[in-house]
C-alpha positions in Angstrom: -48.6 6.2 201.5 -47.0 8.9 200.0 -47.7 10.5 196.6 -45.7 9.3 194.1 -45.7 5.7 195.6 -46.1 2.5 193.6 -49.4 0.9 194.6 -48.9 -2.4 195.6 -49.5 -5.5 192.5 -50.1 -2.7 190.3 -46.5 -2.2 189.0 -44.1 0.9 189.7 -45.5 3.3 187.2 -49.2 3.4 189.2 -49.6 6.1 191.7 -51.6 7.4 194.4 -52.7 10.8 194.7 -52.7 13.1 197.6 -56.2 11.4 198.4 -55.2 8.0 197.9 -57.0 8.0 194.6 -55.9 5.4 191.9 -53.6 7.7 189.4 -53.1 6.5 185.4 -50.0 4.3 184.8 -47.2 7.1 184.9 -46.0 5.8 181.1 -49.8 6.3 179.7 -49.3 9.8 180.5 -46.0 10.4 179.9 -47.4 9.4 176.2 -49.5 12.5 176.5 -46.9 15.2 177.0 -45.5 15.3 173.5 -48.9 15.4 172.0 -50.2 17.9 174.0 -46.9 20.3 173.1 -46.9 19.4 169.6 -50.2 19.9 168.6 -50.7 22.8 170.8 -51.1 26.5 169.3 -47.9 27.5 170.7 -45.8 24.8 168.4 -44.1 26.9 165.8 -45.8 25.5 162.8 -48.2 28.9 161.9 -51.6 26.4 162.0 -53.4 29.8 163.4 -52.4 30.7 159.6 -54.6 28.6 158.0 -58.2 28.3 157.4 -58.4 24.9 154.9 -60.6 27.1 152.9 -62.7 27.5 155.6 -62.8 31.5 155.1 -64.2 31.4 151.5 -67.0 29.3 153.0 -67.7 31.7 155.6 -68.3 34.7 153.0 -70.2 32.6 151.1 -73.0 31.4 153.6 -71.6 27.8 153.6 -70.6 28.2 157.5 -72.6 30.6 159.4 -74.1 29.7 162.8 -73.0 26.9 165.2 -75.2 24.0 163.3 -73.3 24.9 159.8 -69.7 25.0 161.9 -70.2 21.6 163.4 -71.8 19.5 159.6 -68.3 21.5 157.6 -65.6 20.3 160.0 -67.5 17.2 161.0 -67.5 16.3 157.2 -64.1 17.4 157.0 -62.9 14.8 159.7 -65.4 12.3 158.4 -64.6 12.3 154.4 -62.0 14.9 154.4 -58.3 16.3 154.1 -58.3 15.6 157.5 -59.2 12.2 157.1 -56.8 11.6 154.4 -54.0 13.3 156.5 -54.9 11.2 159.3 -54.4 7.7 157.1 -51.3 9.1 155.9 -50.3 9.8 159.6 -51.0 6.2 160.1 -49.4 5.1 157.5 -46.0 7.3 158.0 -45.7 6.0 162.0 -46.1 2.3 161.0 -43.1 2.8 158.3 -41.0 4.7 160.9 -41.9 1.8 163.5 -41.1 -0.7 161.4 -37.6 1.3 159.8 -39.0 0.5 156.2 -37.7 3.4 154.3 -39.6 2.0 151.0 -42.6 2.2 152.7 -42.0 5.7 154.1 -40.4 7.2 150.9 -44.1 6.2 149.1 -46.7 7.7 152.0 -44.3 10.7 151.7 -44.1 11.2 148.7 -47.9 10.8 148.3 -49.1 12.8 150.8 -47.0 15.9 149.2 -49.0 15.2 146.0 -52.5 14.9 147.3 -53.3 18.4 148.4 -55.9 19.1 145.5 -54.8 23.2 145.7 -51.9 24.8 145.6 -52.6 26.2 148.8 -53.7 23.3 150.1 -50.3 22.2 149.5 -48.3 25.1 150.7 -50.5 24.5 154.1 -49.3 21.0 154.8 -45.9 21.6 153.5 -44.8 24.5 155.3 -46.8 23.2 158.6 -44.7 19.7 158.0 -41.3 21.7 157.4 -41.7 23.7 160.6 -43.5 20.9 162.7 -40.0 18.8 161.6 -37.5 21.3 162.0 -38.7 22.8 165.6 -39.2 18.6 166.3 -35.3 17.9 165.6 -33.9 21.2 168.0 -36.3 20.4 171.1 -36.9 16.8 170.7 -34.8 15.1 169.4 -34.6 11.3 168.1 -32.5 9.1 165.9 -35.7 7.3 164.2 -36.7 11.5 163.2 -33.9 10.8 160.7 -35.3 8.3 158.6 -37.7 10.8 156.7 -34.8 12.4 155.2 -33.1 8.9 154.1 -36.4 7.9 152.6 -37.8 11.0 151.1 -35.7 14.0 149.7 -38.7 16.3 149.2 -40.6 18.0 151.8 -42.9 16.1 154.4 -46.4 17.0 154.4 -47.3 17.9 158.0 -49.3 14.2 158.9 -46.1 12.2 157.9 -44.4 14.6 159.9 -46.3 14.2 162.9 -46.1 10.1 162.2 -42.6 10.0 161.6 -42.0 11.7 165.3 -44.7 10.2 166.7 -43.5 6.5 165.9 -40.0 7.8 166.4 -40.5 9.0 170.1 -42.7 5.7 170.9 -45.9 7.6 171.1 -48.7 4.9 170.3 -50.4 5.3 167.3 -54.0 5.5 168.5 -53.3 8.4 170.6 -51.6 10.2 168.1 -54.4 9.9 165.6 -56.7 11.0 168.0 -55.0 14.0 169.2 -54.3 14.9 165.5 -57.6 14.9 165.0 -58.5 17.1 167.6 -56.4 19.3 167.1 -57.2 20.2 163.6 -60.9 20.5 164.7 -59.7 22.8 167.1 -57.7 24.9 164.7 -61.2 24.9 162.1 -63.1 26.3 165.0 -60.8 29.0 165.9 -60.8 29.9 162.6 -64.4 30.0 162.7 -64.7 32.0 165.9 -62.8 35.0 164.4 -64.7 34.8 160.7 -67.9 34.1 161.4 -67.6 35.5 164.0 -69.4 32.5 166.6 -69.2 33.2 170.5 -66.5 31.7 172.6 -69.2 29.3 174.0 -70.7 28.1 170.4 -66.8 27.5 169.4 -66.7 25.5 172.4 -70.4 23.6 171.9 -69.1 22.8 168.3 -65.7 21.2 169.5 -67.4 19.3 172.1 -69.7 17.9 169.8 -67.1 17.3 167.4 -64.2 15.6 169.7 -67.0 12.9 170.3 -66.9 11.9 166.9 -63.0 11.4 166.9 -62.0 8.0 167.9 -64.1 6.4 165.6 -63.0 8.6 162.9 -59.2 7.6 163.8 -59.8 3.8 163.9 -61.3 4.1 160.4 -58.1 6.2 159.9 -55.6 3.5 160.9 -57.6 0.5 159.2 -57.5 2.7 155.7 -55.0 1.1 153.0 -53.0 3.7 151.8 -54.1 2.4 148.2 -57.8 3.3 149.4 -57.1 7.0 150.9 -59.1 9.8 149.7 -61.5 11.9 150.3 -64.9 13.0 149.0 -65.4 16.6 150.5 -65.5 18.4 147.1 -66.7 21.8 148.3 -64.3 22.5 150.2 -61.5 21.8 147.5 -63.5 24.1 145.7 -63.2 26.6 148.9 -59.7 26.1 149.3 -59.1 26.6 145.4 -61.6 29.9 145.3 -59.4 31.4 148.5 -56.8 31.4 146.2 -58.3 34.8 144.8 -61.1 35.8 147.3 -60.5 39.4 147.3 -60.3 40.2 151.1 -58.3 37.4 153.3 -57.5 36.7 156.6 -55.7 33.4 156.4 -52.9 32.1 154.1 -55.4 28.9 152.6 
């Protein structure tokens, strides 16, 4: 059989490899490739910008070593502005997928007023303004319209990711988890260059921390947008004190 060919009572969209060998359902993938070019470091949204006050709490002991890496982000994902962003993610596809502009207009509007800094808010603002604007040139959608009929502020960058995500089909569950991930990944980077960590501890502590993310995103997606927020108070504090650390790296 040749590769490419359907496998027979398994549907057109399962393939064999070379070796014969069971492939994923061609449309599970194909939910993949937006993800993995969205969220990647070479999307125009300037996330290598931005530490999420993660630089204060380098130069003040908070994150040093591997161990201190892994408990700062893995709070973060767990109690978070990257929790919260991922329930407003949730929140923003579900409105998109189900075209109710109400519903939209209120996640959008109160993700753009949850940032508890004004960096914090520049961060997911700018981030949501590129991430939409680079989304609508090279990907475009009718649903990616909807934001702008709902909401006539700026979208923070999780309703921005939702709003394509939903309006390109992507399934929720993946997009929350490769959110997730990715902002983990950006942390880490981020750490790698401050701290400075290794190559190889940057990559223990986003192992360790990429096991932790499906849960994390099913709590995410069962969170009612009346219940999001987030109890990681030192790094508001962080994000707040970057505002006037005296030597900086990063833009938050």
């Amino acid at each position: 059989m040749a590769i490419g060919a359907p496998v027979p009572g398994m549907g057109d969209s399962t393939v064999l490899s070379e070796g014969g060998t069971c492939l994923e359902p061609a449309g599970a993938a194909a939910h993949l490739v937006p993800l993995l070019v969205w969220l990647s470091p070479a999307y125009p949204v300037g996330a290598f910008a931005y530490s999420h006050g993660l630089e204060w709490a380098v130069e003040t002991g908070d994150i040093r070593d591997l161990a201190s890496l892994e408990g700062w982000v893995g709070d973060l994902l767990e109690q978070g502005g990257p929790f919260t962003d991922a329930v407003f993610l949730a929140h923003a596809w579900r409105a998109v997928a189900a075209r109710d502009n109400a519903a939209l207009r209120e996640v959008a509007e109160l993700a753009a007023a949850f940032a508890p800094s004004r960096e914090r808010q520049m961060e997911t603002l700018n981030q949501g303004d590129a991430f939409l604007a680079a989304t609508r040139v090279a990907w475009p959608a009718p649903d990616l319209d909807l934001i702008a009929e709902a909401w006539e502020g700026r979208a923070a960058y999780p309703v921005a990711v939702g709003v394509s995500a939903a309006a390109h089909g992507v399934p929720l569950g993946v997009t929350l988890g490769a959110f997730l991930t990715a902002v983990a990944a950006n942390l880490v980077s981020a750490a790698v260059r401050l701290v400075p960590l290794g190559q190889t501890d940057g990559n223990r502590a986003l192992a360790a921390l990429s096991r932790r993310v499906h849960a994390i995103a099913e709590r995410a997606a069962a969170r009612p947008l009346a219940a999001a927020g987030g109890a990681a108070l030192r790094s508001d504090i962080a994000a707040m004190r970057h505002e006037t650390q005296y030597t900086r790296l990063f833009r938050s």
